[in-house]
Each structure stands twice: as structure tokens, then as C-alpha cells.
C-alpha positions in Angstrom: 4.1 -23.8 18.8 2.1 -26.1 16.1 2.8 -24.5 12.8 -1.1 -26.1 11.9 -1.0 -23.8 8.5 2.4 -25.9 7.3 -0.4 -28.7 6.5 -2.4 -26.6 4.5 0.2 -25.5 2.1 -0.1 -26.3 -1.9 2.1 -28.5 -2.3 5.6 -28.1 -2.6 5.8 -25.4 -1.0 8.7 -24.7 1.7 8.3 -23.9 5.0 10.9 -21.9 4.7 11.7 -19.2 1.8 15.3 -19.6 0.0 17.7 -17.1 0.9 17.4 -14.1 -1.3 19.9 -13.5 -4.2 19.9 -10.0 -3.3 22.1 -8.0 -0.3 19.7 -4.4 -0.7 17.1 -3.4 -2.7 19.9 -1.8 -4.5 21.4 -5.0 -6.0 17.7 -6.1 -6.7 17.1 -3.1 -9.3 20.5 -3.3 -10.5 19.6 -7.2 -10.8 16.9 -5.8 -13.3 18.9 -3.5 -15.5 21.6 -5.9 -16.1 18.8 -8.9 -17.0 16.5 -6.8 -18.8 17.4 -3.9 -20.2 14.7 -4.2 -23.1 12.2 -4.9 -21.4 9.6 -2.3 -20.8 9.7 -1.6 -16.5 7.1 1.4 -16.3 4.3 2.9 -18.6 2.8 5.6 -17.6 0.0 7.9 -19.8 1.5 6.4 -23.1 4.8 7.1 -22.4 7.5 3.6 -21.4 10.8 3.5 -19.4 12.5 0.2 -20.3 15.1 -1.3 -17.7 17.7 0.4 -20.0 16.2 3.6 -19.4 15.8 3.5 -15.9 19.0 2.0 -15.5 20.3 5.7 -17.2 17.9 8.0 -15.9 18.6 6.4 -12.0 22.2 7.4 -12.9 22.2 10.3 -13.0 20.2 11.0 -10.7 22.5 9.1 -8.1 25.4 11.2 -9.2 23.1 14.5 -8.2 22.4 13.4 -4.9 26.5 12.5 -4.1 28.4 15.6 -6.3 25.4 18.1 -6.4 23.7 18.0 -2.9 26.3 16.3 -0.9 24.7 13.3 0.7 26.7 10.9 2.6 25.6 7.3 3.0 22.5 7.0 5.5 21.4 10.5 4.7 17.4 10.2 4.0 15.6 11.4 1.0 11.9 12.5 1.1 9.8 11.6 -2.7 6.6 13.2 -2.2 5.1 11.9 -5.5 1.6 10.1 -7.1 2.1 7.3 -9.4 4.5 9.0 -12.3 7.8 7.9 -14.1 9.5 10.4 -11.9 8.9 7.9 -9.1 11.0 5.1 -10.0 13.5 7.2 -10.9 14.2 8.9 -8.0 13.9 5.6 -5.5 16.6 3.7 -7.8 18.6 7.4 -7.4 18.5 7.2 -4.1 19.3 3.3 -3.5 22.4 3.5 -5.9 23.9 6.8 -3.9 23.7 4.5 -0.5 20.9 6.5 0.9 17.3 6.3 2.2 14.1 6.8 1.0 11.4 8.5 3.1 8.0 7.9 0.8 5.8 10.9 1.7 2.1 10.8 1.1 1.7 13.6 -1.9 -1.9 14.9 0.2 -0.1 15.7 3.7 -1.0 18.8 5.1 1.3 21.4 6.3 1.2 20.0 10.2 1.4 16.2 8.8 4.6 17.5 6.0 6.4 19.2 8.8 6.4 16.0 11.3 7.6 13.4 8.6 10.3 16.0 7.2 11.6 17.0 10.4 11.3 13.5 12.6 13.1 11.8 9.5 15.8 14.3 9.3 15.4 14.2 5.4 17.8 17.3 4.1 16.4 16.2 0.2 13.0 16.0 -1.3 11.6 15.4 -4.9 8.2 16.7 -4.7 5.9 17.3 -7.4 5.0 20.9 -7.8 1.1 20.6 -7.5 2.3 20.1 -3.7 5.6 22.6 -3.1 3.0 25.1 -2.0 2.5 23.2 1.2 6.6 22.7 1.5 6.8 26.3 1.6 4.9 26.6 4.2 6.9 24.3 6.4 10.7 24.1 5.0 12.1 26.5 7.7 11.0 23.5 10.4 12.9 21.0 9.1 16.4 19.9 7.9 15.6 20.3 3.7 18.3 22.3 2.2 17.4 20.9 -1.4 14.5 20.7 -3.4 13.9 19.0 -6.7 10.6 20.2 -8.1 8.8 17.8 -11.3 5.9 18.4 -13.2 3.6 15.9 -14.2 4.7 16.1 -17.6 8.6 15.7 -17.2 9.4 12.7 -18.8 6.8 12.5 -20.8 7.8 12.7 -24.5 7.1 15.8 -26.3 4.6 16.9 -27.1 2.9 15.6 -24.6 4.5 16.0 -21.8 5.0 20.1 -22.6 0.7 19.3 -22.9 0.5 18.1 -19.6 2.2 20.5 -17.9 0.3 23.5 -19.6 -2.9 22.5 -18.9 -2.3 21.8 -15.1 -0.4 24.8 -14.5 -2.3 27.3 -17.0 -5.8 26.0 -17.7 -6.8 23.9 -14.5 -4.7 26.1 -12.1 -3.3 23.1 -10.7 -0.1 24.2 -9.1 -0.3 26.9 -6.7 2.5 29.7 -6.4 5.3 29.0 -4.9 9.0 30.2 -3.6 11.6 27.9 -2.6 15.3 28.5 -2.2 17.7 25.6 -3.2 15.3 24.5 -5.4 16.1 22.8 -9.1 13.6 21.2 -11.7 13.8 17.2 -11.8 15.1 17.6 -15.7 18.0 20.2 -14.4 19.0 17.3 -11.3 19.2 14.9 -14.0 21.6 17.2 -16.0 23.8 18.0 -13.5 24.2 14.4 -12.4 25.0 13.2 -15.9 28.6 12.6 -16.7 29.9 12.2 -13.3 31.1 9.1 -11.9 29.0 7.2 -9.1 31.5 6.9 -5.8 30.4 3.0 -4.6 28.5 2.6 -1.6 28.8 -0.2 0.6 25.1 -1.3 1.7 23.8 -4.8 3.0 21.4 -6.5 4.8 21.7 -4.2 7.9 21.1 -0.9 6.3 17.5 0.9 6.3 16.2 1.1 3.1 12.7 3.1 3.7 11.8 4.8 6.8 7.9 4.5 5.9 5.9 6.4 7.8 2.2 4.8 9.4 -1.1 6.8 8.9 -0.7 8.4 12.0 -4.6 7.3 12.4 -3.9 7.4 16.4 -1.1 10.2 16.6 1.9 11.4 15.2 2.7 9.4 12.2 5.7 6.8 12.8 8.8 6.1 11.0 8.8 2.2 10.4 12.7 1.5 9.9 12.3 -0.8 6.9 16.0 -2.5 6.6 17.3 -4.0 3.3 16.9 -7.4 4.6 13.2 -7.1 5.4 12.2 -5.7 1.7 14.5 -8.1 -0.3 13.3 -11.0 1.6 9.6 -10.2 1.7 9.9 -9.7 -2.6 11.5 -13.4 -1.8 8.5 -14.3 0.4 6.3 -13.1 -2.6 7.6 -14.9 -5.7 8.3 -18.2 -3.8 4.3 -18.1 -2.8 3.5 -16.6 -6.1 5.2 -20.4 -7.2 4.2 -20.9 -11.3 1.5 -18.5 -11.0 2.3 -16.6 -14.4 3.4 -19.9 -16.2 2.6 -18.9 -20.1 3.0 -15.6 -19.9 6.0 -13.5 -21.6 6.0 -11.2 -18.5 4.5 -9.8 -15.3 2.1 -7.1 -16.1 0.9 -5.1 -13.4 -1.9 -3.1 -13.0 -0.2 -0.6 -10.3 -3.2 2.0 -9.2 -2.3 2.3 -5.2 0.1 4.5 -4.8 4.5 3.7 -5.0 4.6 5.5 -1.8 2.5 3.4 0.2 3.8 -0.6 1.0 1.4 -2.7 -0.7 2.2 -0.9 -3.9 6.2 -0.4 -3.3 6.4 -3.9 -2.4 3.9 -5.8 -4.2 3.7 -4.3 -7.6 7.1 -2.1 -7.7 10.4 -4.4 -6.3 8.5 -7.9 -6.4 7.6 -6.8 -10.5 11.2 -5.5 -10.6 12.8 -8.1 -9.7 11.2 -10.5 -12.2 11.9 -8.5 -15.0 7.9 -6.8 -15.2 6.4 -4.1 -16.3 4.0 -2.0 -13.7 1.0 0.0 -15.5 1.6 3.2 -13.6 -2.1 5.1 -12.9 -1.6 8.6 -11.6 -5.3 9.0 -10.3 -7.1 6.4 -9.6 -10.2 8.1 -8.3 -11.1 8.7 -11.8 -12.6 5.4 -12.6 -13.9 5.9 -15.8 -10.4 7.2 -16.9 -8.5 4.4 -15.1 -10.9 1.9 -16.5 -10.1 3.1 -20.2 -6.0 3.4 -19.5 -6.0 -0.8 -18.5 -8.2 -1.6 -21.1 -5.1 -1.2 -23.3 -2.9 -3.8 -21.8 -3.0 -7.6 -21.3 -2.7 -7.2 -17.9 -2.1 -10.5 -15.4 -1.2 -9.1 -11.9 -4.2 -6.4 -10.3 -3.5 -5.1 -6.9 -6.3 -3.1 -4.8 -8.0 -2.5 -1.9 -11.8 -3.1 -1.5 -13.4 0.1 -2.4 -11.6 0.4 -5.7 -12.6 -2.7 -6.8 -16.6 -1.8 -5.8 -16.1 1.7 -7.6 -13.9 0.1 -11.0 -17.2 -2.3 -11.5 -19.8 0.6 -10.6 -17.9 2.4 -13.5 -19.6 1.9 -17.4 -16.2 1.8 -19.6 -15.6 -1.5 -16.6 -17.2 -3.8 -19.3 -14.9 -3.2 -22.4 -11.6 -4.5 -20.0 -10.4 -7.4 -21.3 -9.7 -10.4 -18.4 -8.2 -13.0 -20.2 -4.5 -12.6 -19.3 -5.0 -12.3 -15.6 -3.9 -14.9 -13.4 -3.3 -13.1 -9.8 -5.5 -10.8 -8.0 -4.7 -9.4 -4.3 -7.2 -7.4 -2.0 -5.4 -5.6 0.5 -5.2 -2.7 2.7 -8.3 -3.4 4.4 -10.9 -6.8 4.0 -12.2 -7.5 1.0 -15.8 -7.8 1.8 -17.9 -10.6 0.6 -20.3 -9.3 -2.1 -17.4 -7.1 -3.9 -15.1 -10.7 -3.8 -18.4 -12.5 -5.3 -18.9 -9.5 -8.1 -15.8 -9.4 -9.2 -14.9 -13.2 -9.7 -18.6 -13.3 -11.7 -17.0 -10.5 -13.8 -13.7 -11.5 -14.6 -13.3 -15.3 -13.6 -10.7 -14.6 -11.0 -10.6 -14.7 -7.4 -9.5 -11.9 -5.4 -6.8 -13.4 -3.0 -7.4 -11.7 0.4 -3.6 -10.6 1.8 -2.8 -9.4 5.3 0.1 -7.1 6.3 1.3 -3.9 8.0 3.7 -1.2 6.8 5.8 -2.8 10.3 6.1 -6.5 8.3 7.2 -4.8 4.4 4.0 -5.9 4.6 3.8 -9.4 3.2 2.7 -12.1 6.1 -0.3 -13.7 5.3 -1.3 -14.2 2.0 -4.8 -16.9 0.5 -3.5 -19.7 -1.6 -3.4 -18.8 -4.9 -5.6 -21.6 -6.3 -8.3 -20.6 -3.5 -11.6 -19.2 -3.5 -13.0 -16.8 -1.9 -14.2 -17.7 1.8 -12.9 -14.5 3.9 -9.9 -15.9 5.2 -7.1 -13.8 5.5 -4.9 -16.9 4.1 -1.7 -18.8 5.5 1.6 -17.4 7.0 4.0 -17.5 4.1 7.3 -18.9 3.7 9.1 -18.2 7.2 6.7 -16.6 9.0 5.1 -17.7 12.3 1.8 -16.4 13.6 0.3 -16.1 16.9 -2.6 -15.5 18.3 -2.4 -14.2 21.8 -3.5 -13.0 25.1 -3.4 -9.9 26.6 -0.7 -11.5 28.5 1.3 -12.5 24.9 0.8 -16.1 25.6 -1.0 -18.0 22.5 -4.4 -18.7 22.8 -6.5 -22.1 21.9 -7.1 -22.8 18.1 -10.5 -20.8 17.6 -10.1 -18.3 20.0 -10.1 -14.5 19.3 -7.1 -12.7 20.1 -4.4 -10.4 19.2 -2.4 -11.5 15.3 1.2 -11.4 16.4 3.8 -12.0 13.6 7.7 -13.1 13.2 9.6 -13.1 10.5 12.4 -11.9 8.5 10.3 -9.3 7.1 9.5 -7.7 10.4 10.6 -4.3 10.9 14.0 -2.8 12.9 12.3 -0.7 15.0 10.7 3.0 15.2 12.2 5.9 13.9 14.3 7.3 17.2 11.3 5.8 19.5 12.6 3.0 21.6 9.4 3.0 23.5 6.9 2.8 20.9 9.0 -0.4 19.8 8.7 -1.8 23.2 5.5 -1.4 23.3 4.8 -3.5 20.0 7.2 -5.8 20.3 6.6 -9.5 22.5 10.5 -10.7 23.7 11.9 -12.9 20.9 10.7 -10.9 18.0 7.2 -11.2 18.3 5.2 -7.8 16.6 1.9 -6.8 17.9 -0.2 -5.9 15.3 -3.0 -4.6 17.0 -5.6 -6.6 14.7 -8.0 -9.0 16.2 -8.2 -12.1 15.3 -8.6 -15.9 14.8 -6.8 -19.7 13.5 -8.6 -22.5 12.4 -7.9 -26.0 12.9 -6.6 -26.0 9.4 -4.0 -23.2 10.0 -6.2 -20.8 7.9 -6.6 -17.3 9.5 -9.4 -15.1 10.0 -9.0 -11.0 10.7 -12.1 -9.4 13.2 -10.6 -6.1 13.3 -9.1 -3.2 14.7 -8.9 -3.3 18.2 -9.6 0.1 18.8 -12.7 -0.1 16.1 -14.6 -2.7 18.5 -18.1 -1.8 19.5 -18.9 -3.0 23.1 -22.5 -2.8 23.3 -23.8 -4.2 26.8 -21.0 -6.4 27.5 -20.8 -7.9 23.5 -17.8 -7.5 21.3 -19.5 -5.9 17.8 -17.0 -6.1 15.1 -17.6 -3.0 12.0 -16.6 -5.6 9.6 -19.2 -8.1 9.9 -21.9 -5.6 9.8 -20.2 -4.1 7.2 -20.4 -7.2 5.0 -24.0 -7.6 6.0 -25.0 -4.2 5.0 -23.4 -3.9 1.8 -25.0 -7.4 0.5 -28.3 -5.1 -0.3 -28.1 -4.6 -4.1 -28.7 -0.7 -3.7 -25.3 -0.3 -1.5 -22.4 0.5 -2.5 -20.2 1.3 0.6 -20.8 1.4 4.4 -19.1 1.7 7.5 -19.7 0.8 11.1 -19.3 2.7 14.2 -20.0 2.8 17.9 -22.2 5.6 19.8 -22.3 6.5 23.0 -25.4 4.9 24.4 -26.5 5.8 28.4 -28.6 2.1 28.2 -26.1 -0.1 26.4 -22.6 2.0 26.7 -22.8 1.9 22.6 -24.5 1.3 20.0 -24.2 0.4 16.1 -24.5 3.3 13.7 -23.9 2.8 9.7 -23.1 5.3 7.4 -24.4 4.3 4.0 -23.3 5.6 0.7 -26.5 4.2 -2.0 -26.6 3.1 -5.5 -30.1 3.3 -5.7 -31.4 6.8 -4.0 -35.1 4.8 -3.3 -33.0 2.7 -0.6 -34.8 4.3 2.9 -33.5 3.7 6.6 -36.2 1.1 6.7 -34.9 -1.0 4.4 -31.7 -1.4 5.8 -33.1 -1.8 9.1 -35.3 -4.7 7.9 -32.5 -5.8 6.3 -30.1 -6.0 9.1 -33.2 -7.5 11.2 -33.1 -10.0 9.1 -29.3 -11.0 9.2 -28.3 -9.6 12.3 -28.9 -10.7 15.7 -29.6 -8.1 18.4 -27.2 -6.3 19.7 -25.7 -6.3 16.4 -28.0 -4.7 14.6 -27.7 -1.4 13.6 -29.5 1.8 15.9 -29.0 4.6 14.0 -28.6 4.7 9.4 -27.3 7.9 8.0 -26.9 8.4 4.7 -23.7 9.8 2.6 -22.5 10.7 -0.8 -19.5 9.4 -0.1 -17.3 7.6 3.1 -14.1 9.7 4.2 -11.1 7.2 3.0 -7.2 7.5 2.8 -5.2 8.3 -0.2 -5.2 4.4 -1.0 -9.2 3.6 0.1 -9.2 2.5 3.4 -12.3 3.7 4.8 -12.0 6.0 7.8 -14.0 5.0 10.8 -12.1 7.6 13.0 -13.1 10.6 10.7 -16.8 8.9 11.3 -16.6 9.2 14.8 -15.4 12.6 15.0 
């Protein structure tokens, strides 16, 4: 297979990426607390954790999870957590004891909890205790026999984080009542591991590092088996593509607002940053834009990670214009594409071009990543260092340079498996390591790749493929939109038609208007049947809009 992308590379660049320094994502944080022990690794609402500190903390944490609980290497360890210190504390805990981490999405309900703690086999969680509410509800299903409980405020310094804590239990009423056995506050685990000796562990290459769950969008959630080998070399992938990106700067200094627990953030802002010796701006709610906006405003920040509907809502918000740009060299849109008009707004506003990525949870998720000295044109990017792409068939064979097909990916960075479900990896797995990712898409002759969308979000409307994206990008070009989202209908005439849900930023906007709009820029069959307007689109935790939600 013509690797036509290896001719579009900046040059210099390998073809293949170097061989990581690092056996497990283990060695890469302990990498960091030996290099940099002064250097601040995490801020978080005023209050820092250098390498040094995190390098304690983790510690003792570790010796809690092999004296205290009991865990034997392999054992998995469920961190149901937002965007706090606590976080990075407990994944470091849990590489340096040998085990597992199984990130759990802090907004699961009861049904969604229960099927991620009991298919993971997780017998430890930390869990913030805005959520143990919805543990109780569920522990007796599942295989937990020890809870660590945190609030907010925990390592916080006092007295703010006693502040914290009040208001959310007390005044806001944050944290439900709740009864769990077995259960032990994160600053009594730390206290109980301290002073003991960590037993060594041997880990490598082989080992699973995260069994990270996907959305579950069509089902059950799965458990991707993340190995050490496919994070370490993916945070490899990153900083050989990343090249002299920062050159001039003292440090990396990350803007981390999508949540730890999901893989963009884990890998692209948290082990990529660590590994360098960074610091990552930790933002515990993101949805409040106006007090996210203010928190950055107080860094020089270089590296700002997001996905398309936070940077639309960050520059819809006022305190947006008091943000200084001037330090930052490297901006990534992913999750979801980064539509035109946002791309076009936000390099008018800040000078810097938001770098289109393209990954799953399955690939760690690093594959395919813009050119860093690129504008923006809504490609997708190249395959980085030692990764292949195909497009194929429905029979898995690749397809012509410009035809539309299936993204297929292989690479180092491509996951083990499923969770205990041989047959769902058949079934995404082409023979010689080929993953099927389900995405439609497209190569040009230059090697530069272009994403349609989900297969199963394709609107067939009398024999045409409609792709949401595209009218998506159309309709949100009208200077009084700020989201929408595409859908198909049942239609008796055509099979389906287009509808768009539209959330305004000017309430004069009518159904007309965007009709003549789309009239305009749309051919036919593409053009939207049916307009309803919203306050707001149904998204995930990290802003991926959800068309499935739409359509039910």
C-alpha cells in the first residue's frame, strides 16, 4: 500500500516514531518525578501539586491499594472523578501498585455504573462524593469491596478547601446522602498508606494499563483493553509530531478542560504533558464558561485542547476577550469535527489555528493528526509516525485515492482487544491488525485525509448519501447560529429526510431564514425539510453532540 501521506510530511519527520524510553505508563510518571520534582504538574482552583508532590501523595496512595485493600497485580481500579487534584493522584497510585485503571464517567447513571463496575471486575473505586449516591444504589451488583470517598475540596489548602467542601455539601446541597460499607475518605487512604514500603511490581509493554470504556452510544458500553505499549507509544507518537512546537517556552502549559477520564484528555494533555515535564491547568467544570474563561486568563498558557462546541461557547462568552494569546503555540480540535466558521473565529481571535485530530478510545486515540504549521482546510490531517491508514470496502480491500469508504487504522497504538468479548473484536478487527473504525471517509492524492462521518449517522434520502456534517457546517455559517445538528426522518416519498435542530444566537433568526439559507448553499436533496428550534443540543460529558438522543 502507497503510504501517499509520507510525501506530505514537514520535513524531517520519520516515518516511523523512535522507540519509547518508557516500558508502562508507570516508568513515564516516575520519569517525571525523578526529572522534575519542582516543577509545578497540576493546578487546580489556586491550589499546585509539583512533580515532588505528586511523586509523595501517589506513594502513599500505592501503599493503600497493596497493604490496606489487598490488590494483587492486574486487579482493576475504578476513578470516578471530574477534573480535580484527586485525579492524578489516584492514576499514579494505581500505576505504581501494578494495577489497572478503569476511568469512569463521574455522570453514569445507576444502569450505566453497574455495567462498567461489574463487566470490569473493579473490587476498588475512588469516587467523588457528589456521585456515591448512585454507587449505593448499585454496589451489591458488582465486585467493589472498597470505597474511597473525596470531596472537592480535599487537597485543597486550608482554608479553602474546608470552603469548598462546606458550601457544596451545606449551602448548594451538592452531595446527596449516602451509606456505604468499606468505605474511607481519600485523606484517611492517604494516611494509612503512608509509611509503608511499596512491594515492586513487575509491569511492561504487555500489561493493560486502562480498560476505557466507549460511550456505549449503540449498547452496552465496552471495555477498550488499553495495554502499556499502546499509551506510552502514542505519548511517543505525540511529541515526535509535536517536533519543536514549544521551542522558547520554559514549559508545556496546558489548558486541560475535557475531562482526565476520557482519552483525548488522559492522553493528550495528562501523560504526553507529563512526560515532558508540564504543567496541566486542571478545570473542574467547564460548562461554566464565564468561570472557565476567568480561571485561564491567569496563566500563559501554550497547549489548548477541546472539542468544537467548547470552543463556539468559550468565544460566545464576555470575560473570552480579557484572555491573553500570546504564549500559545498548539491548538487541537477533537472529539468530534471542528466545523468551519468556529476554526475561522477562533484563528481571527487568537492568531492560532485549531489543528483538526482524529482518533478513537480503540487507537489511545492518537492516529491522525493536521501538520502543525497548517491552516485550517477541514482535513482530518496525516497518519502520524507509524501508523498506516486505509480506506476500504465493505469487503476490507482499499479503495481508489478519492473514494469514500471505511477509515481503517494500524499501529502500535491500536488497542488489545475488548474487555472479555472476543466477538466484538472480531468484528472490528481486518486480519493483520487492521481496526475498523466505523467512520466514513476519504484520502487525497496528497495523503491528506478527510472524515464524512458516522456510518450509522448517514441520511439516505432517495438513493443519496447525506452526511450531518456538511449540513452542519452550512447551517452554522449564519451569523445568528450557534449550534446545530443534522438528522434523518422517516419519509414515505424519499425514505428520509433532513431535519436540523438549531440552537440561535439571535432569537429574530425564523425557519425561513435558514431555509433560504440552506437553498442557497445546499443542493436538493440536501437541503433541510424540517427546522426546529432548541435552547440547547443534548451533548456528552465532553461536547460531542448527540444525534442519537435527536432521533429518539
Amino acid at each position: 500500500m502507497e503510504k501517499a501521506w509520507l510525501r506530505s510530511y514537514p520535513e524531517g519527520m520519520p516515518e516511523e516514531a523512535p522507540t519509547p524510553p518508557f516500558r508502562s505508563v508507570r516508568d513515564l510518571v516516575e520519569h517525571g518525578f525523578s526529572e522534575y520534582p519542582d516543577n509545578p504538574a497540576y493546578t487546580n482552583m489556586g491550589q499546585t501539586l509539583t512533580y515532588g508532590d505528586l511523586n509523595r501523595l501517589s506513594m502513599k496512595f500505592a501503599c493503600y491499594l497493596q497493604h490496606t485493600v489487598g490488590l494483587m497485580r492486574g486487579e482493576r481500579v475504578a476513578i470516578m472523578l471530574p477534573n480535580i487534584l484527586q485525579y492524578p493522584v489516584a492514576m499514579c497510585g494505581v500505576f505504581r501498585a501494578g494495577l489497572v485503571v478503569v476511568n469512569v464517567n463521574p455522570m453514569y447513571t445507576a444502569r450505566e455504573l453497574r455495567h462498567q463496575l461489574k463487566d470490569s471486575g473493579a473490587r476498588c473505586i475512588v469516587i467523588l462524593e457528589n456521585f456515591a449516591h448512585v454507587l449505593e444504589e448499585v454496589i451489591a451488583d458488582t465486585d467493589i469491596d472498597h470505597v474511597v470517598t473525596t470531596g472537592v475540596g480535599d487537597l485543597l489548602s486550608f482554608p479553602k478547601g474546608f470552603v469548598a467542601n462546606f458550601v457544596l455539601r451545606h449551602v448548594k446541597k451538592a452531595v446527596p446522602r449516602y451509606q456505604l460499607a468499606n468505605c474511607v475518605s481519600f485523606k484517611a487512604a492517604l494516611r494509612s498508606g503512608a509509611n509503608k514500603k511499596l512491594q515492586p511490581v513487575d509491569i511492561g509493554f504487555a500489561d493493560i494499563a486502562f480498560l476505557q470504556y466507549t460511550g456505549g452510544t449503540t449498547g452496552l458500553s465496552k471495555g477498550a483493553m488499553l495495554s502499556h505499549r499502546n499509551m506510552v507509544y502514542n505519548v511517543q507518537q505525540n511529541i515526535t509530531w509535536q517536533g519543536d512546537a514549544y521551542e522558547g517556552e520554559p514549559s508545556i502549559i496546558a489548558i486541560t478542560a475535557l475531562p482526565l477520564y476520557h482519552i483525548f484528555s488522559l492522553q493528550g494533555n495528562c501523560l504526553t504533558v507529563m512526560s515532558q515535564g508540564g504543567l496541566n491547568v486542571l478545570i473542574t467544570d467547564p460548562r461554566d464558561f464565564e468561570g472557565f474563561a476567568k480561571e485561564i486568563a491567569k496563566y500563559p498558557f501554550n497547549l489548548f485542547t477541546g472539542v468544537n462546541t467548547m470552543y463556539a461557547s468559550l468565544m460566545n462568552t464576555p470575560s473570552f476577550k480579557d484572555i491573553d494569546f500570546s504564549h500559545l503555540r498548539v491548538c487541537v480540535g477533537g472529539g468530534t469535527a471542528v466545523q468551519p466558521a468556529v476554526a475561522k473565529e477562533w484563528k481571527k481571535a487568537t492568531g492560532v489555528t485549531i489543528l483538526q485530530g482524529y482518533g478513537l478510545t480503540e487507537t489511545s486515540p492518537a492516529a491522525i493528526v493536521c501538520r502543525l504549521d497548517s491552516e485550517f482546510t477541514g482535513t482530518i490531517g496525516l497518519p502520524i509516525p507509524s501508523t498506516d491508514v486505509m480506506i476500504a470496502g465493505e469487503d476490507g480491500n482499499p479503495l481508489p485515492t478519492g473514494e469514500i469508504g471505511e477509515i481503517c487504522i494500524k499501529g502500535p497504538q491500536v488497542m488489545e482487544g475488548y474487555w472479555q468479548r472476543p466477538a466484538d473484536t472480531a468484528d472490528v478487527m481486518f486480519p493483520g491488525g487492521w481496526l475498523r473504525t466505523g467512520d466514513v471517509g476519504r484520502m487525497d492524492e496528497d495523503g491528506y485525509f478527510y472524515i464524512e462521518d458516522r456510518k450509522k449517522d448517514m441520511i439516505l434520502v432517495s438513493g443519496f448519501n447525506v452526511y450531518p456534517n456538511e449540513i452542519e457546517n452550512v447551517v452554522v455559517e449564519m451569523d445568528g447560529v450557534l449550534e446545530a445538528a443534522a438528522i434523518g426522518i422517516p419519509d414515505e416519498r424519499s425514505g428520509e429526510i433532513v431535519k436540523v435542530f438549531v440552537v440561535r444566537k439571535d432569537e429574530s433568526l425564523s425557519e425561513k431564514d435558514v431555509f433560504d439559507y440552506c437553498r442557497q448553499n445546499l443542493t436538493g436533496y440536501k437541503r433541510p425539510k424540517r427546522i426546529e428550534f432548541r435552547d440547547e443540543l443534548p451533548k456528552t460529558n465532553v461536547g460531542k453532540i448527540l444525534r442519537r438522543a435527536l432521533r429518539d
